[in-house]
C-alpha positions in Angstrom: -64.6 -6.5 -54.0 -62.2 -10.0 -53.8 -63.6 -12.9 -51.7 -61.1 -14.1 -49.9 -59.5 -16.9 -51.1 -58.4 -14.3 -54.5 -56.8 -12.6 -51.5 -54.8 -15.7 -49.8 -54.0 -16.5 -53.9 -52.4 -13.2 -54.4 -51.2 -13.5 -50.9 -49.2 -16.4 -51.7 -48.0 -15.0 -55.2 -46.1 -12.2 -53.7 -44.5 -14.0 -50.8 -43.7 -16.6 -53.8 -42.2 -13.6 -55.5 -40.0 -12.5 -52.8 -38.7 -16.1 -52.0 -37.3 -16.1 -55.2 -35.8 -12.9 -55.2 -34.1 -13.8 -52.1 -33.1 -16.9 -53.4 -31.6 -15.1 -56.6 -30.1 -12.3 -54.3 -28.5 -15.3 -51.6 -25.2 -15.7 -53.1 -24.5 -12.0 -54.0 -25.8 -9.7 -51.1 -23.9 -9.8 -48.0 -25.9 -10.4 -44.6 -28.9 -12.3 -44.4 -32.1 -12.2 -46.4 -35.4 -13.2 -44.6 -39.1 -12.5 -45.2 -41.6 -11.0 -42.5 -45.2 -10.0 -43.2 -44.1 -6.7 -43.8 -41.9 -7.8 -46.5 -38.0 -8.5 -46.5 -35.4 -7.8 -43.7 -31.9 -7.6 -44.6 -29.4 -7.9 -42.1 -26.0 -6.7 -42.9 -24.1 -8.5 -40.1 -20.5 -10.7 -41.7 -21.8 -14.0 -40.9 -18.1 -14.1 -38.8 -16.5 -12.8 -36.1 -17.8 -12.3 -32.0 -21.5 -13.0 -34.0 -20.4 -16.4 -35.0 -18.4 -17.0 -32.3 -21.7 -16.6 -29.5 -23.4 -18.7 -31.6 -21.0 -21.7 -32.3 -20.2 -21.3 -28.1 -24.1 -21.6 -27.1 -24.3 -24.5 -29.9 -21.6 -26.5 -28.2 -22.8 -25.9 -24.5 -26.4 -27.0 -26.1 -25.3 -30.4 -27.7 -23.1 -31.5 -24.6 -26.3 -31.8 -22.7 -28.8 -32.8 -25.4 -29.6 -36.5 -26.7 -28.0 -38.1 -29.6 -30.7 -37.3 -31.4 -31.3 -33.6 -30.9 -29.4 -31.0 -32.8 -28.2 -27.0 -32.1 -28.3 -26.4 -35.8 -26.4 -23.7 -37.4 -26.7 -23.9 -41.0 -29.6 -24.1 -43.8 -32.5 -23.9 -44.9 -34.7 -21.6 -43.7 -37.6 -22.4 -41.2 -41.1 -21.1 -43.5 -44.4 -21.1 -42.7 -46.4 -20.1 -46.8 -49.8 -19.5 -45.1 -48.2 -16.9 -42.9 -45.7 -15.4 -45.8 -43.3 -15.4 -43.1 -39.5 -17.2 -43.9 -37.1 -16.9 -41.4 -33.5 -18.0 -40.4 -32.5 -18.6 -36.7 -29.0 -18.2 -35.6 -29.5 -22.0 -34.1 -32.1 -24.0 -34.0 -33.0 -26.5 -31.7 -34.5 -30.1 -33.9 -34.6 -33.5 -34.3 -32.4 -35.2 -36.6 -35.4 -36.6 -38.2 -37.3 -33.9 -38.8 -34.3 -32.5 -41.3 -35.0 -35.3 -43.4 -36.3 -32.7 -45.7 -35.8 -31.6 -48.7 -36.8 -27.9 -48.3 -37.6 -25.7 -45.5 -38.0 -26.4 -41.8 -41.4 -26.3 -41.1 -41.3 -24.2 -38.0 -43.2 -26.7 -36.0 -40.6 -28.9 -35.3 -38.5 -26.3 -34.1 -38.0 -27.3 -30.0 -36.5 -23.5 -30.0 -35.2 -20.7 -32.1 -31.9 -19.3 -31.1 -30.8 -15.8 -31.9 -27.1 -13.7 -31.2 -28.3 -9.8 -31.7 -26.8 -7.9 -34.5 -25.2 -4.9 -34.4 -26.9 -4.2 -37.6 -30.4 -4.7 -37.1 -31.1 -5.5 -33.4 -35.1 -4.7 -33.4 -35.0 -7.8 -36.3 -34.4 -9.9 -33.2 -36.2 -8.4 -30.4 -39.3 -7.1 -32.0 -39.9 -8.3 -35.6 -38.8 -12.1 -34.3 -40.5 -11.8 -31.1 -43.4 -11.3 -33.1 -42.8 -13.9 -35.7 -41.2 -17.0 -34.2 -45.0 -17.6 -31.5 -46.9 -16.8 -35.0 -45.0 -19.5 -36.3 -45.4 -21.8 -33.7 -41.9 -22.3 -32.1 -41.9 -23.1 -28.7 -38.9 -21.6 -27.1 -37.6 -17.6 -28.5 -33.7 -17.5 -26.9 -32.2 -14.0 -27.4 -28.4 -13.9 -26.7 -27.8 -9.6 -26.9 -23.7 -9.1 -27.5 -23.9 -5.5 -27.4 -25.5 -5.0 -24.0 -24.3 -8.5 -22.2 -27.9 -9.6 -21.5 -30.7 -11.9 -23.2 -34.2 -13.3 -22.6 -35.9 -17.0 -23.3 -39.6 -16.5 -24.4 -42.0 -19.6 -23.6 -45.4 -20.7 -23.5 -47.4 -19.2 -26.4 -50.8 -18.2 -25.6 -53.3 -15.9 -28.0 -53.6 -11.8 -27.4 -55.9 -9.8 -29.7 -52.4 -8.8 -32.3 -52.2 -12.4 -32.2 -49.9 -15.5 -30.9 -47.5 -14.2 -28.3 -44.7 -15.7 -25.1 -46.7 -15.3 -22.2 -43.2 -16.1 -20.3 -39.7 -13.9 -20.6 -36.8 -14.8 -18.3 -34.2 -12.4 -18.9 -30.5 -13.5 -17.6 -27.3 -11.2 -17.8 -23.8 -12.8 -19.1 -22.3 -14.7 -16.5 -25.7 -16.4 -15.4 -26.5 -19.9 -16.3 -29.6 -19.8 -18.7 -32.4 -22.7 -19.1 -33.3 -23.1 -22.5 -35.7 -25.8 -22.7 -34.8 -28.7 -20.7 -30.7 -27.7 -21.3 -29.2 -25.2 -18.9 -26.5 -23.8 -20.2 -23.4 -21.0 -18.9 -23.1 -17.9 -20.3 -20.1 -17.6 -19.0 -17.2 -16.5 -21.5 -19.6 -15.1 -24.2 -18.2 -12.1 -26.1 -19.6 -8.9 -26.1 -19.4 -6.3 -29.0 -16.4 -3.9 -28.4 
């Protein structure tokens, strides 16, 4: 029988493992590569097109109202948390300018929130395996922004359950409405929607 740090050891090897095969597999698979508990997700969306185009949209509204020193991030690296085996890559991602001082991941503690614009490809990644992971991970604020239906949610205030860290709040908003994500509220007006 293993004690239990020869578990968290091989724990640690395979999510090491899969880290770099999805850093070997980065450049040539299309989509996105990220790592969940239950191993890795790959979503297929082109990182282009009305996707890219809620995202950027929701960024700008975001940074208009935010301080200097607060960022709607777009780009890399990932936001990891090892003890957890759980690496993950929000759409945008609300964070200080200091705290990407890094050179590696974002812990996902210093995220203020986690933005994500629904796939076509893989939309229970964003409202069931994220929902799950991003309160495990200990980011604040969840923002779901759903192109194919015209409606979202923002998840707040983390609180325990017996399967573990969940939102204990969900606002859902349709397009159109203005949405409060964190202390920003922001218009959805003028957000595409999947054809």
């Amino acid at each position: 029988m293993a004690d239990a740090p020869d578990h968290a050891q091989r724990g640690s090897v395979h999510y090491r493992a899969m880290c770099d095969f999805v850093e070997q597999a980065r450049d040539r698979t299309p989509g996105k590569l990220e790592i969940t508990q239950e191993g890795i997700v790959h979503d297929m969306r082109v990182p282009f097109g009305l996707h890219e185009l809620t995202a950027v949209r929701v960024r700008k509204r975001l940074e208009r109202m935010m301080p200097e020193e607060l960022l709607a991030h777009t780009g890399t690296p990932d936001v990891e948390n090892v003890p957890h085996g759980i690496m993950r890559h929000p759409d945008i991602m609300v964070i200080a300018e200091t705290d990407m001082e890094i050179d590696c991941s974002f812990d996902a503690r210093t995220l203020i929130a986690a933005i994500e614009v629904v796939s076509r490809s893989n939309p229970d990644n964003d409202w069931v395996s994220k929902m799950r992971d991003y309160p495990l991970l200990g980011v604040p604020i969840y923002a779901i922004f759903d192109p194919r239906t015209g409606t979202g949610a923002v998840l707040s205030e983390i609180h325990a359950t017996p399967e573990g860290p969940r939102y204990a709040i969900r606002k859902d908003f349709v397009y159109g409405e203005d949405v409060t994500i964190g202390e920003w509220t922001v218009s959805t007006d003028g957000l595409p929607r999947y054809a």
